[in-house]
C-alpha positions as semicolon CSV with decimal commas, in nm:
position;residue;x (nm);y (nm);z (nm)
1;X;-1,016;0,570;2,164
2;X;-0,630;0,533;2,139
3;X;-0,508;0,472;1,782
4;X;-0,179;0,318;1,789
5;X;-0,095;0,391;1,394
6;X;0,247;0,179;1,249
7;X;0,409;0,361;1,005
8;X;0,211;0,669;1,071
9;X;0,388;0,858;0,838
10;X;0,409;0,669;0,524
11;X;0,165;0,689;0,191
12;X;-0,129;0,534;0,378
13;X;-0,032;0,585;0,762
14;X;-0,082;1,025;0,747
15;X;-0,414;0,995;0,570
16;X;-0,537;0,723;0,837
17;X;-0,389;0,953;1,109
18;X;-0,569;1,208;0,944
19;X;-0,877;1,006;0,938
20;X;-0,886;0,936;1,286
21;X;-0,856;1,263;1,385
22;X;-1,170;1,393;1,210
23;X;-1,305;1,085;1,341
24;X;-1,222;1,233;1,700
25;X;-1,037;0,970;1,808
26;X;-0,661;0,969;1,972
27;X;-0,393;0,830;1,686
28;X;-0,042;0,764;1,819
29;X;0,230;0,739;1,529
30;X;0,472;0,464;1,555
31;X;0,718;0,537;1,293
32;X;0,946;0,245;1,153
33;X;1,233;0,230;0,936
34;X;1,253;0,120;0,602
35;X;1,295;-0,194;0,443
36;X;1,568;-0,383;0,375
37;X;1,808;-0,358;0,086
38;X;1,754;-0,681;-0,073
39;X;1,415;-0,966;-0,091
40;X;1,566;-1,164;0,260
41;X;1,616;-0,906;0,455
42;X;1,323;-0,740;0,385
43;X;1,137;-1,071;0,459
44;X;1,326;-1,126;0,785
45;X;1,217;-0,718;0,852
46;X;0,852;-0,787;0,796
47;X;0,843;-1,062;1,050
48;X;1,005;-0,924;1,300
49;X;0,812;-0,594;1,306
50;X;0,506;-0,861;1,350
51;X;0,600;-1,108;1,577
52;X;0,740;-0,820;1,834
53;X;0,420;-0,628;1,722
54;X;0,162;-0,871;1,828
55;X;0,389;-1,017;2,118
56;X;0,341;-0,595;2,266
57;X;-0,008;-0,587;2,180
58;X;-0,087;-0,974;2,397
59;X;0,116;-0,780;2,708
60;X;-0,074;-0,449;2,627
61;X;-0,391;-0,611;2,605
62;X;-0,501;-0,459;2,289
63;X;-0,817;-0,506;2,174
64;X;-0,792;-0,464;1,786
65;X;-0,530;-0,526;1,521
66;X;-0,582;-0,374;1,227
67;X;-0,361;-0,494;0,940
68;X;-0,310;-0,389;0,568
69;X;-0,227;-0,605;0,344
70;X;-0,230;-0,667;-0,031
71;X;-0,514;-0,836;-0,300
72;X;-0,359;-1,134;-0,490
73;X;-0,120;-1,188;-0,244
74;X;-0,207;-1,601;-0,200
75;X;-0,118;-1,592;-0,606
76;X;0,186;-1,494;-0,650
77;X;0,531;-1,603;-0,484
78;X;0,631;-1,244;-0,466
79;X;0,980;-1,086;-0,352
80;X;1,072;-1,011;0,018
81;X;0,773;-0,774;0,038
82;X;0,513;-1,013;-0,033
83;X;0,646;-1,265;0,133
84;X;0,671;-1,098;0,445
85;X;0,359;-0,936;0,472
86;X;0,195;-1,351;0,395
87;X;0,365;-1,383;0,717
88;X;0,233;-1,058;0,924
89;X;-0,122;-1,212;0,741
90;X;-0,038;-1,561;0,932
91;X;0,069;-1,438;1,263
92;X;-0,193;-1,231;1,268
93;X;-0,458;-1,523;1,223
94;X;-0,264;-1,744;1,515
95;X;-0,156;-1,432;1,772
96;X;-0,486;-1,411;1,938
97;X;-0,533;-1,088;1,959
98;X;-0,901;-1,038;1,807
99;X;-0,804;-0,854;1,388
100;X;-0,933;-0,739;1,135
101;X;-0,753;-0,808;0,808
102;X;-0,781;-0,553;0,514
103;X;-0,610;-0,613;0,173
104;X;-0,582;-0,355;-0,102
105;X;-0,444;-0,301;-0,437
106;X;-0,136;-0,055;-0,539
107;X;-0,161;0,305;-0,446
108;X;-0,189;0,577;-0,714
109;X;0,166;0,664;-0,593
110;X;0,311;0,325;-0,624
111;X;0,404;0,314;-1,043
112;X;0,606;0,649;-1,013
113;X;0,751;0,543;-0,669
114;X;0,868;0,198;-0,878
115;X;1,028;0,430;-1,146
116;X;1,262;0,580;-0,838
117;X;1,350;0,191;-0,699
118;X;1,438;0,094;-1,061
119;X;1,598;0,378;-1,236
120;X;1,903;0,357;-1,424
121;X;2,003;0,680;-1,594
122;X;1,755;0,861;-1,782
123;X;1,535;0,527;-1,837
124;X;1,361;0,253;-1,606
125;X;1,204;-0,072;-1,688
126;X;0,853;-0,125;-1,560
127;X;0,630;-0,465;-1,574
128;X;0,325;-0,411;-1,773
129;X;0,098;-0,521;-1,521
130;X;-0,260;-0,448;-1,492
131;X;-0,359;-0,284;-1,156
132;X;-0,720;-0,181;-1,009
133;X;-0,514;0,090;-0,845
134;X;-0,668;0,270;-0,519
135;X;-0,645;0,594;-0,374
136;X;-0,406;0,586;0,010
137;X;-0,615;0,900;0,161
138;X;-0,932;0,634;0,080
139;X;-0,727;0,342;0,257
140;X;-0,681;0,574;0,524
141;X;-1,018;0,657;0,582
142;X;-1,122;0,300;0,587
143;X;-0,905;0,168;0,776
144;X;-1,010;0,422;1,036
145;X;-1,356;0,312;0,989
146;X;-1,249;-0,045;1,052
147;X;-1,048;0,053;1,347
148;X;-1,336;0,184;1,550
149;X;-1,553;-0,137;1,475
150;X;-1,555;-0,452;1,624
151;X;-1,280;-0,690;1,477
152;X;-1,395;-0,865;1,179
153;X;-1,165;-1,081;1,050
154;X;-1,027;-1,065;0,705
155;X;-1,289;-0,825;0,549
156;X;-1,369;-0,773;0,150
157;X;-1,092;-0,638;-0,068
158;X;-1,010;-0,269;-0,138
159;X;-0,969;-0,156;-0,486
160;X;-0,996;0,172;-0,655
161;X;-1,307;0,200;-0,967
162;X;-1,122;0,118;-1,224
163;X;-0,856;-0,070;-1,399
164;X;-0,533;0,082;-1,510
165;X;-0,217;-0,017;-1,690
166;X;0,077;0,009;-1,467
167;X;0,335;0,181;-1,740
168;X;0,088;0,421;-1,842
169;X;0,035;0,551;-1,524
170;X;0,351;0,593;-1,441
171;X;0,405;0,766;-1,723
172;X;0,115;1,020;-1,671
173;X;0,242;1,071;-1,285
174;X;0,568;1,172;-1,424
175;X;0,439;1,427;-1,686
176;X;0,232;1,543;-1,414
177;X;0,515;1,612;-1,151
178;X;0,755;1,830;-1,471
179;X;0,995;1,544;-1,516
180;X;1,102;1,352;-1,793
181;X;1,228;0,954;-1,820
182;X;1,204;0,667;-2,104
183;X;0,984;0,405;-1,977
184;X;1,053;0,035;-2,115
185;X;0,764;-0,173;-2,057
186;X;0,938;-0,544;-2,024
187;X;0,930;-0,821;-1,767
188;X;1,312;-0,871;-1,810
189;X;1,478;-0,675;-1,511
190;X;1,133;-0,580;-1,356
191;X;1,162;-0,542;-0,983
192;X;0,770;-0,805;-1,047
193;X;0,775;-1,146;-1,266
194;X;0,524;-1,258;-1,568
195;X;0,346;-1,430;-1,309
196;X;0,177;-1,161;-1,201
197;X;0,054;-1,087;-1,544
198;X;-0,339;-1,090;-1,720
199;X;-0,562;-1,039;-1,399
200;X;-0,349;-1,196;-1,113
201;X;-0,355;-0,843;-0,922
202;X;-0,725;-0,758;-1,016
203;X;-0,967;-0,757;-0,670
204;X;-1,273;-0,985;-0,693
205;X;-1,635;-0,893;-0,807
206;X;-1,682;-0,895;-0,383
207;X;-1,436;-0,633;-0,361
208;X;-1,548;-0,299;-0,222
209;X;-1,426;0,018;-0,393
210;X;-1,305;0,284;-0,314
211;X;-1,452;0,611;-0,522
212;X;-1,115;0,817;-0,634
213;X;-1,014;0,750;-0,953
214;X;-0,632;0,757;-1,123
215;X;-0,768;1,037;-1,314
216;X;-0,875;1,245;-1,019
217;X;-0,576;1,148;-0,842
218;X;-0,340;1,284;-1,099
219;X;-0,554;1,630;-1,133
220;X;-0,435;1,678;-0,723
221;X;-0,076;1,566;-0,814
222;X;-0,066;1,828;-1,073
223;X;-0,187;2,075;-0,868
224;X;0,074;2,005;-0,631
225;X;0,374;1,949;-0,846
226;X;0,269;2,331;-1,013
227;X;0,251;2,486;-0,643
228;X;0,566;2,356;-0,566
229;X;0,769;2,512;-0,882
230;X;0,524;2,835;-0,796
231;X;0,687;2,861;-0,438
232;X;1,037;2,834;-0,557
């Protein structure tokens, strides 16, 4: 079966290419640029990527959509990314080409990755959210799985097995990687708002999870970050 994967190189996109190649089937990575530079443009990036998307797939004939999204998103008003990917949800539901819809929570990567967006000097301010964060080479290999079933629909959640605290975290991915910046945990200047606070992000008891933990996460990025100074 022919895979068409978008963004096929990003934080979830290799590991599902990955997955579908053990899986023996025939990914094709569709590589897109990045977002916008501010919350409208971004939006207005998101929906066109889907409308054009969808509008290839109806000529094409596809099949199956598969499409990641993200748990909470219908509680929160969100910035330009979670606004546009309400919309790729939407079109999605009203395209008519047969889906299956797959929301997650935050990537292992994502607290550190924040800490690069939000950086000023020697110090970035993080939200202190609470996150059920999950594992993208486990996203990956679901949404593999999900690819090569019938479409479903929007499925259960996707949530790693355990809670974590958003600062922390990116604290601990930063120690792991050798480098060294003052986290200020404060919803003032947060690239997220208080609303998102308590257990707004948190996946439902339905939810299915996913089995790698933060802690097992960080024990690879550790690994990875000491065989990079090693090769030198």
């Amino acid at each position: 079966m022919k895979v068409a994967v978008v963004g096929g190189t990003g934080t979830v996109g290799r590991h599902t290419v990955d997955a579908l190649r053990r899986a023996k089937q025939d990914p094709v990575v569709v590589a897109r640029s990045r977002q916008g530079p501010d919350e409208e443009s971004t939006r207005k990036l998101f929906e066109a990527e889907a409308r054009n998307l969808l509008a290839a797939e109806k000529r094409a004939g596809v099949k199956h959509h598969v499409l990641i999204s993200i748990v909470g998103l219908d509680r929160v008003r969100g910035n330009g990314h979670v606004k546009g990917k309400r919309f790729q949800e939407q079109l999605a539901a009203e395209s008519g080409v047969p889906f299956t819809l797959q929301r997650a929570t935050q990537f292992h990567e994502f607290p550190a990755t924040v800490v690069g967006w939000v950086r000023n000097g020697d110090s970035a301010t993080l939200p202190p959210l609470l996150i059920q964060p999950v594992a993208a080479s486990d996203v990956g290999e679901v949404l593999a799985e999900l690819a090569g079933r019938p479409p479903q629909g929007r499925v259960a959640d996707l949530a790693g097995p355990q809670t974590e605290d958003f600062v922390d975290m990116a604290r601990r991915t930063l120690a792991a990687r050798g480098e060294s910046i003052r986290l200020i945990a404060s919803w003032r200047n947060a690239f997220a708002d208080v609303e998102q606070a308590g257990e707004v992000l948190l996946p439902g008891p339905e939810a299915r999870l996913a089995k790698t933990t933060f802690d097992a996460w960080l024990v690879q990025e550790r690994a990875a970050a000491e065989s990079r100074r090693t090769n030198r």
